[in-house]
VOGU-3710 file (C-alpha; in Angstrom, 3 decimals, decimal comma):
1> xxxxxxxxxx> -131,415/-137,014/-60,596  -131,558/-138,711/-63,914  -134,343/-138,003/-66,745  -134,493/-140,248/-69,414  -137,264/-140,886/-72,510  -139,904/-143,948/-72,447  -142,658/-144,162/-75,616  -145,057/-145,813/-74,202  -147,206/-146,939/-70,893  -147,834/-150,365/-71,374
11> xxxxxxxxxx> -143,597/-151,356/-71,202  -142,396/-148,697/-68,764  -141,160/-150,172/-65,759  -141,503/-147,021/-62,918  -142,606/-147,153/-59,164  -145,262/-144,665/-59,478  -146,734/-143,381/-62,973  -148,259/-139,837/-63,621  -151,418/-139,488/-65,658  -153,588/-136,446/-66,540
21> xxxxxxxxxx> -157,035/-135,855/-65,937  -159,048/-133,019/-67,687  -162,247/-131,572/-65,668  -164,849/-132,593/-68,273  -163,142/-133,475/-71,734  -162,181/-137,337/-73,163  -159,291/-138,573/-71,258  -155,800/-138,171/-73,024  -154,456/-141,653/-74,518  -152,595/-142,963/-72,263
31> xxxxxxxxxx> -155,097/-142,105/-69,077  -157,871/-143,842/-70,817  -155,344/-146,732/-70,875  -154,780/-146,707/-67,864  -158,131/-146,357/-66,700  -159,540/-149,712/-68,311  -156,744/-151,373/-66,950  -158,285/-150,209/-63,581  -162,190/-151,005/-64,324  -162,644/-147,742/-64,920
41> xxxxxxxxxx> -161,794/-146,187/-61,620  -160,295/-143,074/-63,135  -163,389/-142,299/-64,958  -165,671/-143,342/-61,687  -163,392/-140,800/-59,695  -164,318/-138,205/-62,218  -167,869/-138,462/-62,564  -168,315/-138,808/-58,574  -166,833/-135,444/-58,141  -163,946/-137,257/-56,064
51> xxxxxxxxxx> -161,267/-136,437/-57,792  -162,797/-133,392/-60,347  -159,842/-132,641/-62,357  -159,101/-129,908/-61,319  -155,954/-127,437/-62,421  -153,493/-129,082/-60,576  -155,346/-130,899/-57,978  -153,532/-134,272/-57,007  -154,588/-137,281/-56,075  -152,713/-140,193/-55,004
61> xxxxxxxxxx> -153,562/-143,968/-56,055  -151,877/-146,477/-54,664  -154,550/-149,531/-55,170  -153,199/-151,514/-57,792  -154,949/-154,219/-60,023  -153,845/-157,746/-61,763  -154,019/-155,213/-65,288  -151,614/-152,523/-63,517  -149,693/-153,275/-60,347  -148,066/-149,947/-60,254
71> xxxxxxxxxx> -149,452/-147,231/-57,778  -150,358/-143,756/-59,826  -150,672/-139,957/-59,518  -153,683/-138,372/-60,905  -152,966/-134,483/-61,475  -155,686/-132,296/-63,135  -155,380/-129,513/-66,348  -158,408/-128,196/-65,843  -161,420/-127,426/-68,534  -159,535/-126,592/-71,211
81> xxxxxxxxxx> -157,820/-128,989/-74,109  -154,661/-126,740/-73,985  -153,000/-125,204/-71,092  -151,992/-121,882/-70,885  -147,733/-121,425/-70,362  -148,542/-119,937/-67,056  -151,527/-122,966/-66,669  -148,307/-126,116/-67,316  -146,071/-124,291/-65,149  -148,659/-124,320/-62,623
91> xxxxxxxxxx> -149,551/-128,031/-63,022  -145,723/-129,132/-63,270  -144,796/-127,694/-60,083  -147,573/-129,679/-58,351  -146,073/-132,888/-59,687  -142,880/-131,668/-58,456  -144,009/-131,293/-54,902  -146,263/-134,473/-54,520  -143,457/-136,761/-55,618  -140,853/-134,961/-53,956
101> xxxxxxxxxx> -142,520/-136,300/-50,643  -142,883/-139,625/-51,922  -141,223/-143,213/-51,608  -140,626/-143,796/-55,323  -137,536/-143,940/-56,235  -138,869/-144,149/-60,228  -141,467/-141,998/-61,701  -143,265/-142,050/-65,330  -144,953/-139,115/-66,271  -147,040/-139,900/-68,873
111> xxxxxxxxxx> -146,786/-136,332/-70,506  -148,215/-136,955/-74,216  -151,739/-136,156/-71,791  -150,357/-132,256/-71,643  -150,922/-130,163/-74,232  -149,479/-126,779/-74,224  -151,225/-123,832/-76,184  -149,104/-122,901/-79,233  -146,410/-125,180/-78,473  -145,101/-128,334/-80,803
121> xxxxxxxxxx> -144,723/-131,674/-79,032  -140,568/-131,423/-78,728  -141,097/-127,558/-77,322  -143,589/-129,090/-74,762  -141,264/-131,906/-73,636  -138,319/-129,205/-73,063  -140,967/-127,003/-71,037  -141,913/-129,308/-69,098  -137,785/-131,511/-68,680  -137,104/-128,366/-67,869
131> xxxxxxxxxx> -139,700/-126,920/-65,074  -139,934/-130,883/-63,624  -136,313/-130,871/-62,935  -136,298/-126,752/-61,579  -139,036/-128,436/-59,329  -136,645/-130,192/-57,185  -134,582/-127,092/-56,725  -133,319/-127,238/-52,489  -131,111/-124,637/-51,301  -127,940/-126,083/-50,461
141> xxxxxxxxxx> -126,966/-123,760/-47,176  -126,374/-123,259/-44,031  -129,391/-125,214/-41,193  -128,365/-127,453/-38,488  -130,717/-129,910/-39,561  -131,629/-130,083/-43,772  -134,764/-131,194/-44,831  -134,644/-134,819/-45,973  -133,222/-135,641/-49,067  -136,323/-136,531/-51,767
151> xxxxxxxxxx> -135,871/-140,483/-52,812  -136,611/-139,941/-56,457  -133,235/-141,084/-58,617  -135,503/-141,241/-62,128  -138,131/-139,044/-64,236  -138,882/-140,806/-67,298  -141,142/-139,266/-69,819  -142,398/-139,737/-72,653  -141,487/-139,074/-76,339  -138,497/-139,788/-78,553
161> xxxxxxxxxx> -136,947/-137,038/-79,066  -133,383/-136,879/-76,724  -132,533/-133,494/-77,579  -135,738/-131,539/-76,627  -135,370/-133,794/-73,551  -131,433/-132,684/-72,853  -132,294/-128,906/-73,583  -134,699/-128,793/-70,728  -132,632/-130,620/-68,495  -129,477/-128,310/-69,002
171> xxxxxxxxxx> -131,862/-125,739/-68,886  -132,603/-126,689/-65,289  -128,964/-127,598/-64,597  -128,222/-124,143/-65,795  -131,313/-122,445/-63,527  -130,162/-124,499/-60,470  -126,698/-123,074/-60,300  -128,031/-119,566/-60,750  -130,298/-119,731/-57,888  -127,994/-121,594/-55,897
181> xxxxxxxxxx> -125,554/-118,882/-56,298  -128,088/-115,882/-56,062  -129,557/-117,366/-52,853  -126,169/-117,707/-50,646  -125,583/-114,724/-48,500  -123,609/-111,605/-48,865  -120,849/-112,851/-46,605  -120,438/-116,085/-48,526  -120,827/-114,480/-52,017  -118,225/-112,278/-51,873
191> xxxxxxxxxx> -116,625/-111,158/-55,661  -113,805/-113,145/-54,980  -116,177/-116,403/-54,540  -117,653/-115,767/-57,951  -114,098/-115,422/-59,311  -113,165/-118,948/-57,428  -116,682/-120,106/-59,305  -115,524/-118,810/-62,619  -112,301/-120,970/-62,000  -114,050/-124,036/-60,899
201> xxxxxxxxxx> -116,315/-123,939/-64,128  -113,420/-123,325/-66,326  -111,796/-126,727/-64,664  -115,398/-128,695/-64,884  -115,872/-127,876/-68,702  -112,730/-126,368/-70,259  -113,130/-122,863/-70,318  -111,058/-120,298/-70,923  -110,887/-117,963/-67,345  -109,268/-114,607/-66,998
211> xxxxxxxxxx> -109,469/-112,793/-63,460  -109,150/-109,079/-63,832  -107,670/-107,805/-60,413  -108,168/-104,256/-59,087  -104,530/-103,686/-60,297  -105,078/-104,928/-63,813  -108,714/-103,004/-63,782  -106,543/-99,722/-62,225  -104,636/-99,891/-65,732  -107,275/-100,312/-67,758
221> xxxxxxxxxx> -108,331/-97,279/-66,268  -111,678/-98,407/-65,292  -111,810/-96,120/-62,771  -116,075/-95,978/-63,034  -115,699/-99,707/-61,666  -113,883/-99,258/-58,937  -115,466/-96,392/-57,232  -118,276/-99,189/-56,433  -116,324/-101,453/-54,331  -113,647/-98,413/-53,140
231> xxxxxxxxxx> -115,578/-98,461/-49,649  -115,882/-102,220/-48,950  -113,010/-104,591/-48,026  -113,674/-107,418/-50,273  -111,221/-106,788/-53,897  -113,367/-106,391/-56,995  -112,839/-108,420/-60,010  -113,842/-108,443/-63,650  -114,458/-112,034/-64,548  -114,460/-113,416/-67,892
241> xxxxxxxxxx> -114,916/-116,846/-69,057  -114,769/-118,356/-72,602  -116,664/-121,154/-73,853  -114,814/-122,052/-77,659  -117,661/-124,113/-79,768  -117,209/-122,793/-83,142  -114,589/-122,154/-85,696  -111,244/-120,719/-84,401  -111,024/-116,883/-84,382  -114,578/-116,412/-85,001
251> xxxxxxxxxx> -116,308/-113,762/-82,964  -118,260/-114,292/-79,945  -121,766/-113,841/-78,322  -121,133/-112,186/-75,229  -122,858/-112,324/-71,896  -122,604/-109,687/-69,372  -123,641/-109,767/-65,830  -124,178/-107,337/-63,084  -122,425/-109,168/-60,017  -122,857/-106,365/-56,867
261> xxxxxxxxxx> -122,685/-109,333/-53,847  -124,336/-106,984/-51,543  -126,032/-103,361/-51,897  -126,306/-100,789/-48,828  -126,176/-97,927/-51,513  -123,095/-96,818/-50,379  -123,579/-93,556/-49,099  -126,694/-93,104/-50,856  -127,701/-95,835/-48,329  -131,069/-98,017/-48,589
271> xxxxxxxxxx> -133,742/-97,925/-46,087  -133,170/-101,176/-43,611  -136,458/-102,616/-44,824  -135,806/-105,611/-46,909  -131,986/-104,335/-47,315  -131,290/-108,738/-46,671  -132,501/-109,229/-50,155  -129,415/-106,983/-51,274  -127,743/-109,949/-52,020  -129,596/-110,868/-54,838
281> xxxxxxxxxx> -127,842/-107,723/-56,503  -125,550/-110,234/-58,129  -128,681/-112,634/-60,208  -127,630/-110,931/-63,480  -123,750/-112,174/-62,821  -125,419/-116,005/-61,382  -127,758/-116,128/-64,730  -124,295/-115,799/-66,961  -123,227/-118,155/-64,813  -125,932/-120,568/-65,077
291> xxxxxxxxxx> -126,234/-119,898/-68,995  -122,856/-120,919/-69,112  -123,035/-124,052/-67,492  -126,034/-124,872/-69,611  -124,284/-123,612/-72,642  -121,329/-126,203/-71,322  -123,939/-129,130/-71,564  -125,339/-128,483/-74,737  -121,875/-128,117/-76,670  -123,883/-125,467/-79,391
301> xxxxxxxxxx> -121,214/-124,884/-82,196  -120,691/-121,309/-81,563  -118,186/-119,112/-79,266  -119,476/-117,834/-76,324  -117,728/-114,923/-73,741  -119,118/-114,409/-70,740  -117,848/-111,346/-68,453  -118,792/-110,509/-64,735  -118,709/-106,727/-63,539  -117,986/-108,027/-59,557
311> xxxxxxxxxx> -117,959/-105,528/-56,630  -119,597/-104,987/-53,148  -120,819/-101,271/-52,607  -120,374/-100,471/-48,914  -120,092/-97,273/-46,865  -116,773/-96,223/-45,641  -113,987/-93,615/-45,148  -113,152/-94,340/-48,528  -116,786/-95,114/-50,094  -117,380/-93,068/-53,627
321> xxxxxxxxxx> -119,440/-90,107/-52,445  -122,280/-88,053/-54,066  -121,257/-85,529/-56,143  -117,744/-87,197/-57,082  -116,555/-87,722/-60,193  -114,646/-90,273/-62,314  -113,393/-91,295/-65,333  -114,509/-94,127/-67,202  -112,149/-96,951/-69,277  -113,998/-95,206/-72,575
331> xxxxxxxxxx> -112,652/-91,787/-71,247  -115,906/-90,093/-70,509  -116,212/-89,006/-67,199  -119,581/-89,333/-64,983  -120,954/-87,551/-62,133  -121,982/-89,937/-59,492  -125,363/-88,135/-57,986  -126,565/-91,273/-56,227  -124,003/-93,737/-55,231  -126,936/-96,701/-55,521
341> xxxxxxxxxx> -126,842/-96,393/-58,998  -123,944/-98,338/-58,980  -125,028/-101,319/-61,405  -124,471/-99,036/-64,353  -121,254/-97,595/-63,127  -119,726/-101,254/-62,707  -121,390/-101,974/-66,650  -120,226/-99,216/-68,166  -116,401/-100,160/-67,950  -116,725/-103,804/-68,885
351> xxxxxxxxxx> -119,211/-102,669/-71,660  -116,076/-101,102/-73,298  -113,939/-103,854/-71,815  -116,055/-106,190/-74,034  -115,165/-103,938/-77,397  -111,530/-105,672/-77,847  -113,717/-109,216/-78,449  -115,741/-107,310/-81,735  -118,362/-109,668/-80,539  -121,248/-110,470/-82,686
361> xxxxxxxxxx> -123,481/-109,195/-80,267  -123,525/-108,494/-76,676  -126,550/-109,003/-74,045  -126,313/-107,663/-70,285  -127,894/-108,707/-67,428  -128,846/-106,844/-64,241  -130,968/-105,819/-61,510  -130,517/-103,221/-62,523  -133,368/-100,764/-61,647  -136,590/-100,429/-59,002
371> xxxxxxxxxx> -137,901/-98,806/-61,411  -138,473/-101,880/-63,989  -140,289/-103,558/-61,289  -143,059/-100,860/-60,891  -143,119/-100,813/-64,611  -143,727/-104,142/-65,281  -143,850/-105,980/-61,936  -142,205/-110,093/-61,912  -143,493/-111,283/-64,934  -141,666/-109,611/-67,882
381> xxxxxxxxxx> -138,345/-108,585/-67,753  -137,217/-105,291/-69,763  -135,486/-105,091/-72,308  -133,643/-102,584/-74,885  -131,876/-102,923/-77,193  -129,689/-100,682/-80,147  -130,426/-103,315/-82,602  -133,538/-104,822/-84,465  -132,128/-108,566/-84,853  -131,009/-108,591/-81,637
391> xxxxxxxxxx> -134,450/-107,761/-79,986  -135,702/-109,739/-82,755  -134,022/-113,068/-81,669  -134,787/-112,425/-78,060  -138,208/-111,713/-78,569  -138,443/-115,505/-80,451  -136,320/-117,110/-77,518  -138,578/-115,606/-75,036  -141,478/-116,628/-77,108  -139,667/-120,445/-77,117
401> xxxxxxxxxx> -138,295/-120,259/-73,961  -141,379/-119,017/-71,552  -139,452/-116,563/-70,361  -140,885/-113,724/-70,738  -139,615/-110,147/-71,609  -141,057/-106,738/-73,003  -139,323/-104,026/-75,147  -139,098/-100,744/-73,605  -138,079/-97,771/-75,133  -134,389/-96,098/-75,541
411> xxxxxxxxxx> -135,558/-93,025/-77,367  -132,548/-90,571/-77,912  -134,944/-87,659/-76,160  -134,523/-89,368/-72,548  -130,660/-88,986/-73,131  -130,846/-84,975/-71,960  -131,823/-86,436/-68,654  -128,178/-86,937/-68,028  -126,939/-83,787/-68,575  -124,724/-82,689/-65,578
421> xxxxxxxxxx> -122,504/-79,551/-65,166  -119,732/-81,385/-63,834  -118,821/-83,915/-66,277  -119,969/-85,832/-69,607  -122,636/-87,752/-68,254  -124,574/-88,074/-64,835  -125,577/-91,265/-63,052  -129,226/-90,694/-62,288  -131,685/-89,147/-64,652  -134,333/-87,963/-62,544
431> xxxxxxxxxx> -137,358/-89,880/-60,916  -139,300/-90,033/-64,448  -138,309/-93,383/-66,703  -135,351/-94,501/-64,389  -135,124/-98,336/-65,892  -135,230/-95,764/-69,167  -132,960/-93,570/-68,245  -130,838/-96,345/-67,134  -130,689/-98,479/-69,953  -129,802/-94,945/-71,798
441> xxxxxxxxxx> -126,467/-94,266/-69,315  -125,800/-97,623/-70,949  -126,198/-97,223/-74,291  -123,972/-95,051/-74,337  -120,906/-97,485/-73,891  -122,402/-99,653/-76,650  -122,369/-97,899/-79,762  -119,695/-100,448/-81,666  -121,842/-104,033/-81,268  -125,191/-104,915/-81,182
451> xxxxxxxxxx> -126,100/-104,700/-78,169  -129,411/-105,543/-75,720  -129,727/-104,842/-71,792  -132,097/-107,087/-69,841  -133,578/-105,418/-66,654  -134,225/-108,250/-64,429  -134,650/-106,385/-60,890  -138,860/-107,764/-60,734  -137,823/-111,525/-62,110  -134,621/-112,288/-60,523
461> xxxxxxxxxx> -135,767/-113,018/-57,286  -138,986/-113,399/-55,108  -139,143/-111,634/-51,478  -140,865/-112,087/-48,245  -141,938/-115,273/-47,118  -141,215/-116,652/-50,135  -138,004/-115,252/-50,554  -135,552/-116,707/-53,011  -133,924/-116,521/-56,163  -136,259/-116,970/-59,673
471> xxxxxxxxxx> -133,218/-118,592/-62,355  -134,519/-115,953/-64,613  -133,341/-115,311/-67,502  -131,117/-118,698/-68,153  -133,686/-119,999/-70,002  -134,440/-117,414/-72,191  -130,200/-116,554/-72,547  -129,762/-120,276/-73,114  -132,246/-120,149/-75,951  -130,802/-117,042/-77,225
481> xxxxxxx> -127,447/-118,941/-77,333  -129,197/-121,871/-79,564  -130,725/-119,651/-81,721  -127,638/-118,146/-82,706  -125,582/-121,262/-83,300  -128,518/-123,058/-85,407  -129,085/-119,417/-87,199
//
């Protein structure tokens, strides 16, 4: 689908046009204008209670005048003048499924009507490229008979200025891939799949793709990151992918993602309730992936690396068992206590994997804990971090972004919590603070970059009858990204 820029109503040639109706204020601009061009229908709807205005209530008009021939969508914002970012997103997505189900092959969406609390005009018109376009999001899989195809070819909207407009679209490019990936199934996704991804992207955009084998991993000595995927027959890989925008030998930002295809536990194995959604173990590893593509779009003049810990963790003969231990590529050695903690154990090793780039700073991804999820539930995703500008520029492309995150805490005291007997560090601190405690096993790897960790186990994905992958955090990693080059 193609979105493109128009400035103003009264020349925009679309099928069907999109206006915005407020509950009881003056009608934005350009729905006043198109309300005298309709004898004041709009207004008569209004006042009638027939159409009230409501936050994202929809009506349809297809009655068209000698003024305005074309038919039009009337979509409410509600009482107040400015929406909150959680009140647009709302209102976006019921554009997005109205003309989704409609014969237009051209829309208008006459968006200077939407004003977004806090927001400047070219933030607004990324927001909303951005959450238009994740609208139309349709898994690609696997039924005998797919839903039909939605006719649209064209969202224009309206401003001027192209590169808000292109951020939100790679944005959604970028999101799309990420839950297109997150949402196949465990017997699809296999590590090996997201290496032959890595290698397709590399061909699509020019990157620079190294596959890591278990043999090359085995010499590393990254022994931590193979005791994951010891019991399962798919190979593990370590996946790393270079996007070169800026000068020549200067260091990169670096991406990590957590990329388990499927969790059982292991040994340590999950109840059978909801264990399906296991393959959404791997959105930390598709939101690299989608950040890259995005990244790829956008052509930002910086250097980007972005590195995939890959493994399934299954039970076998030769699963990793409780109580083992092994050594990791930094040479500390780890007690494995519960062998579904495995996103750490898979981290650790490319965390010092990712030392030999002296990147400029480094941000993981991961599901990594159920712990984050009782702590802050699916709307903010944790986050810690070993360094003040780091959390710093996060914070402002959350804030930019609408992608929310919150700072938790890494205080050195939760560190005793992975004392073992046995070796240098345990996997598991306890049941108190475990997305804590987890970030901590972490930080331990990272003490030679900047470094942040991103907790995404409540955002990544929703379950139930809903179930399906969020394309959280590409926005906010994308923005990250931009921040950096423009800094």
């Amino acid at each position: 689908m193609n979105t493109a820029l128009f400035d103003r109503l009264s020349t925009v040639q679309a099928d069907l046009v999109v206006a915005f109706v407020p509950s009881d204020s003056e009608l934005p601009v350009s729905t006043s204008w198109l309300n005298e061009r309709l004898d004041g229908s709009i207004e008569q709807l209004r006042v009638s209670n027939v159409f009230a205005g409501k936050l994202s209530e929809t009506l349809l008009l297809p009655i068209t005048t000698q003024d305005f021939a074309q038919p039009i969508l009337l979509v409410g914002i509600g009482k107040d003048g400015a929406l909150s970012d959680a009140q647009a997103r709302k209102v976006t997505g019921a554009i997005a499924a109205q003309i989704k189900k409609l014969p237009y092959k051209t829309v208008a969406i006459a968006n200077s009507g939407l004003t977004i609390k806090n927001r400047s005009t070219e933030n607004v018109l990324t927001l909303i490229s951005q959450w238009i376009n994740e609208g139309f999001y349709e898994f690609v899989g696997f039924k005998k008979e797919p839903e039909v195809k939605p006719e649209i070819e064209t969202i224009l909207l309206e401003g001027c200025d192209e590169s808000a407009l292109s951020f939100g679209v790679a944005t959604a490019h970028g999101s799309h891939y990420a839950r297109q990936l997150g949402n196949l199934p465990g017997n699809v996704c296999t590590p090996s799949y997201l290496a032959s991804q890595a290698q397709q992207l590399g061909d699509d955009y020019n990157l620079s793709v190294d596959l890591l084998d278990e043999n090359r991993m085995d010499e590393l000595g990254m022994q931590c990151l193979l005791s994951v995927g010891r019991g399962s027959d798919q190979p593990s890989y370590l996946i790393v992918m270079e996007y070169k925008g800026g000068e020549e030998g200067d260091a990169p930002h670096v991406l990590l993602g957590k990329g388990i295809t499927f969790d059982t536990g292991g040994i340590s194995l999950k109840p059978g309730s909801k264990m399906d959604e296991m393959k959404y173990d791997m959105c930390g590893a598709a939101s690299v992936f989608g950040t890259m593509k995005s990244i790829c779009e956008l052509k930002p003049k910086l250097n980007v690396t972005a590195v995939i810990a890959a493994a399934e963790n299954m039970p076998s003969g030769r699963a990793t068992k409780p109580g083992d231990v092994v050594r990791t590529m930094s040479g500390q050695t780890v007690e494995i206590l519960n062998t579904d903690a495995e996103g750490r154990l898979v981290l650790c090793d490319a965390l010092t994997y990712i030392e030999r780039f002296e990147p400029k700073s480094v941000v993981d991804v991961a599901t990594l804990t159920g712990a984050c999820v009782v702590a802050l539930g699916s709307v903010n995703s944790g986050m810690y971090s070993n360094n003040d500008t780091v959390a710093a520029d996060l914070h402002e492309a959350s804030k930019v972004s609408a992608d929310k995150i919150w700072q938790m805490p890494l205080d050195e005291e939760y560190q005793q919590q992975l004392d073992s007997n046995f070796a240098d560090i345990a996997n598991i601190g306890g049941p108190e603070a475990g997305s804590v405690t987890a970030a901590c096993f972490l930080s331990r790897f990272t003490k030679s970059y900047p470094w942040a960790h991103l907790d995404i186990a409540g955002t990544a994905w929703s379950g139930g009858a809903a179930k399906g992958a969020s394309g959280r955090p590409v926005a906010l990693l994308t923005q990250y990204l931009l921040l950096k080059a423009n800094g």
